[in-house]
N, C-alpha and C positions, 0 to 999 in steps of 0.2 A: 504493500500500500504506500509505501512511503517513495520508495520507486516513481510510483504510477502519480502520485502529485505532484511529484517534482516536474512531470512532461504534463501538468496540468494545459499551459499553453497548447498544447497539440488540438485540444479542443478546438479552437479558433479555424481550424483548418475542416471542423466537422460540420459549421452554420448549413442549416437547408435540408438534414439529413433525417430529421424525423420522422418520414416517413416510410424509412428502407434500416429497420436499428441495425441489420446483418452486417450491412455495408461501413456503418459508421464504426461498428466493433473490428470489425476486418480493417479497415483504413485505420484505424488508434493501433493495431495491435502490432501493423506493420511499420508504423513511424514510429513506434516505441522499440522493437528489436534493430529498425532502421539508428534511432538514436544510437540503440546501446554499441551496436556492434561497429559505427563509426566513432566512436568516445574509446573505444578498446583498441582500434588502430591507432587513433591518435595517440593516446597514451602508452600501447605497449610496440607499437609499431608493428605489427601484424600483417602485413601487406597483403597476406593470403588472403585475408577478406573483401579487399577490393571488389571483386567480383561478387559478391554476397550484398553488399551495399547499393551497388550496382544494379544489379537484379531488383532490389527490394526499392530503389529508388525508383524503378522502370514500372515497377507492378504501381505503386502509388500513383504516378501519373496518368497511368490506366486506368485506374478506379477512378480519378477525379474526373478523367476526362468521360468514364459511363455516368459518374453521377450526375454532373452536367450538361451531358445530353438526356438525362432522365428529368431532372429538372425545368429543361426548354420543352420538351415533350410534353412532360404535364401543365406547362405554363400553355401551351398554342391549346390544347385540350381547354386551357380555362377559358381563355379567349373563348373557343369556339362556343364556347356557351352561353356567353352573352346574345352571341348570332341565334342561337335557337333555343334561348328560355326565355330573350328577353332580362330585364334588370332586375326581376326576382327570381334566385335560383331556391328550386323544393329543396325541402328540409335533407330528403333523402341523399342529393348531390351535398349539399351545403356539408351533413355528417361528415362526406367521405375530405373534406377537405382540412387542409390544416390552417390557423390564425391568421400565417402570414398570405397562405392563396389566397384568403378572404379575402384581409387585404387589400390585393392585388389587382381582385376582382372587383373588389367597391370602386378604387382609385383607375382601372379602364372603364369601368362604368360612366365615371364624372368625366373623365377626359372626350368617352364618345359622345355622351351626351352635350360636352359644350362644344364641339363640334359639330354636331346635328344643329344644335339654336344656332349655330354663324352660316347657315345654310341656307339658304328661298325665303329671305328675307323676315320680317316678324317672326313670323309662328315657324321658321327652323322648316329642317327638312329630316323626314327620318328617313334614314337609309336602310334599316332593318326589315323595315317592310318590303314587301314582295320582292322576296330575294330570288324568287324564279318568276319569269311572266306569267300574268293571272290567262286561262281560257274565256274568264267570262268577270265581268265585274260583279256581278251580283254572287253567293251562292247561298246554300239552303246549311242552316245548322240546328245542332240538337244540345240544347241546354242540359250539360249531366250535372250541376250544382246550383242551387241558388243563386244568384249573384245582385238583385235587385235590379232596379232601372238604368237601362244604357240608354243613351241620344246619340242617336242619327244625324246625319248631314242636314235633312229637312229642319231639324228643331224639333220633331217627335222624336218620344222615346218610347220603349219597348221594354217591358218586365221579361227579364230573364230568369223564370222559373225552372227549375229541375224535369228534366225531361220534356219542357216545349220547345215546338220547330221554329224555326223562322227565318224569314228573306233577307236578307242583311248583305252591305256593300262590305268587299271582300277587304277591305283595306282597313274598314272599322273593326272589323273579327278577328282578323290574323293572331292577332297577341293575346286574346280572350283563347283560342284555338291552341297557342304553342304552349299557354297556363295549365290548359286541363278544363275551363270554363266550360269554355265550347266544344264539340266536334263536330268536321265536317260530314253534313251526310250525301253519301253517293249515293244518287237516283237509277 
């Protein structure tokens, strides 16, 4: 123990690894016999180890460099979410993440979002919307939860009760649709 706190700084080299503990044990274990065994050449002069060092210094940069493509991986993965949940992600996704994707994820939220209001003047432009071209402007959806009164482009609004249909412009639904509100119904 007394060992392992003295390489306490080794830590610093393990930020972002929360989520993989194998990797962050495996990377400490190896910067710690990495320590030891270049502290033993330096001081007994051991040159045989060179190539142990070596090796053990090669594998570390390998594992950083997997952790950090595992890191950009799950970061474009967070990204993509905002494209298809929309700025509130379910409980169930939000579970599977860690403090700092939150986050990460709140802070691309506000960035896209002020970037949408510097868009089509006043009222912004949202780019999330119809991210494949619509076949028709209008479609037919089926209310699977409560959700109270939406308004329409007319100025009427329509109760979204549990289980009722109804005609609605595609561009006002989408995001009730990728919530779980709505689903589309195919005729």
């Amino acid at each position: 123990l007394v060992i392992i706190n003295r390489y306490k700084h080794a830590n610093q080299l393990l930020v972002g690894f929360e989520n993989f503990p194998y990797a962050e044990i495996h990377i400490f274990v190896l910067f710690f016999l990495y320590i030891l065994t270049r502290n033993e050449v330096k001081s007994g002069g051991r040159s045989d180890l060179i190539p142990t060092i070596k090796f053990r210094h090669c594998s570390l940069l390998r594992n950083r460099r997997c952790a950090v493509a595992y890191l950009y991986d799950r970061l474009l993965r967070i990204r993509a979410l905002r494209w298809e949940y929309g700025s509130v992600l379910p409980n169930a996704l939000r579970f599977h993440m860690s403090a700092e994707e939150v986050e990460w994820f709140n802070h691309y939220k506000k960035s896209l979002a002020t970037y949408m209001r510097s868009l089509g003047g006043d009222e912004g432009l949202d780019i999330t919307q119809d991210m494949k071209p619509p076949k028709s402007l209008y479609i037919e959806v089926r209310c699977l939860k409560d959700y109270g009164e939406f308004e329409v482009d007319d100025g009427t609004s329509v109760l979204l009760k549990k289980n009722s249909q109804h005609f609605l412009p595609r561009w006002k639904c989408e995001q009730l649709v990728r919530q779980g509100v709505l689903e589309h119904v195919l005729s």
